[in-house]
C-alpha positions as CSV (number, residue, x, y, z in Angstrom):
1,X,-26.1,-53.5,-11.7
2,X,-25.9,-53.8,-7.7
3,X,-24.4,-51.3,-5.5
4,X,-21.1,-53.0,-5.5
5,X,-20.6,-52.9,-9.3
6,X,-22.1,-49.3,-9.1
7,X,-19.3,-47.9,-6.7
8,X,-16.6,-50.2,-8.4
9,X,-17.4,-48.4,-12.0
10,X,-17.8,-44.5,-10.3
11,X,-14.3,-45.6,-8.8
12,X,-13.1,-46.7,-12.0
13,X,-14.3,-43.5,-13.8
14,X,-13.0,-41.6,-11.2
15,X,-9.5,-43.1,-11.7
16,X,-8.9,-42.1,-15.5
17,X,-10.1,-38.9,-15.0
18,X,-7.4,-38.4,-12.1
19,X,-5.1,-40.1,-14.8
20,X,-5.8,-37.7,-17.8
21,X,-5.7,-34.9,-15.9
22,X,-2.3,-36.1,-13.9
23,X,-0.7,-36.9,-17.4
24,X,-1.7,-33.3,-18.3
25,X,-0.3,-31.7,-15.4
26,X,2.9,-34.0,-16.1
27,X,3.4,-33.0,-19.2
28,X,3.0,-29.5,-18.7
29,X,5.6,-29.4,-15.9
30,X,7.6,-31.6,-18.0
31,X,7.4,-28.7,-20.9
32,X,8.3,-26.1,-18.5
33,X,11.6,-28.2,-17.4
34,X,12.5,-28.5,-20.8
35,X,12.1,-24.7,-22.1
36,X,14.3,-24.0,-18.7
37,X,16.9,-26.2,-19.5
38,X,16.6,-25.4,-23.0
39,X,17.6,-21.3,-22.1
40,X,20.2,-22.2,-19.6
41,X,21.8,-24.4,-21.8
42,X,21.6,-21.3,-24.6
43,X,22.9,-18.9,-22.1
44,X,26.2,-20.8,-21.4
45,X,26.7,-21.6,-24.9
46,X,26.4,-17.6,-25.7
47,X,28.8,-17.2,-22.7
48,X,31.4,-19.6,-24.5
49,X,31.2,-18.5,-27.5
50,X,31.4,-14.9,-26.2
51,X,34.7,-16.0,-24.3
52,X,36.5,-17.2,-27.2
53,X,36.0,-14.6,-28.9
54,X,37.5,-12.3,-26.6
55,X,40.1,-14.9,-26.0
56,X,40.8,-14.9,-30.4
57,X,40.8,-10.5,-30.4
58,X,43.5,-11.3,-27.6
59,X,45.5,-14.1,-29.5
60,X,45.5,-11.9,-32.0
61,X,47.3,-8.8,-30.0
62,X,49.7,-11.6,-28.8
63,X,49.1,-11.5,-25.4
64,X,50.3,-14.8,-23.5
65,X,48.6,-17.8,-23.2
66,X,48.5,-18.1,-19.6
67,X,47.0,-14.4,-19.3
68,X,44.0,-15.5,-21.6
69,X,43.5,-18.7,-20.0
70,X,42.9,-16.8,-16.4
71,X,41.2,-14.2,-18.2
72,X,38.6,-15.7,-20.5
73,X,38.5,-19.3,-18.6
74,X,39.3,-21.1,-21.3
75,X,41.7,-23.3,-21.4
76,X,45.7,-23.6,-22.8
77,X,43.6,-26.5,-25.7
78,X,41.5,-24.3,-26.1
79,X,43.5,-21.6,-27.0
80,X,46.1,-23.5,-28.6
81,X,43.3,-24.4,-31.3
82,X,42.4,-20.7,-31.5
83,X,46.0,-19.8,-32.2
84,X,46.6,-22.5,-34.8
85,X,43.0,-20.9,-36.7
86,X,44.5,-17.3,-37.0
């Protein structure tokens, strides 16, 4: 092997190292994206679920639609569907 073919193969060797550990880096950022998205995602859906059920405890009591809406942010469908369950 001359010198050219030498370098050429260190290069090439060089380049799938940088590769794997690239990919490994990539897929560890790409992990901690998903487990961040995963728990936002979680927290709103807690926050929703936590709003209609203040919005249901206040269907029950009869309190007026309108008041619920602006209270819990949900909205008059919303609520409407919660009304027709109780």
């Amino acid at each position: 092997m001359n010198a050219f073919e030498e370098k050429m193969w260190e290069r090439r060797e060089g380049e799938m190292i940088g590769e794997k550990r690239g990919k490994k880096i990539g897929e560890r950022i790409g992990e901690k994206r998903g487990e961040e998205r995963g728990r936002k995602e979680g927290l709103a859906r807690g926050e929703k679920t936590k709003q209609r059920e203040i919005a249901r405890r206040m269907v029950e009591m009869k309190m007026a639609l309108d008041i619920i809406a602006k209270a819990t942010g949900l909205t008059e469908q919303e609520l409407n569907a919660l009304k027709k369950r109780n």
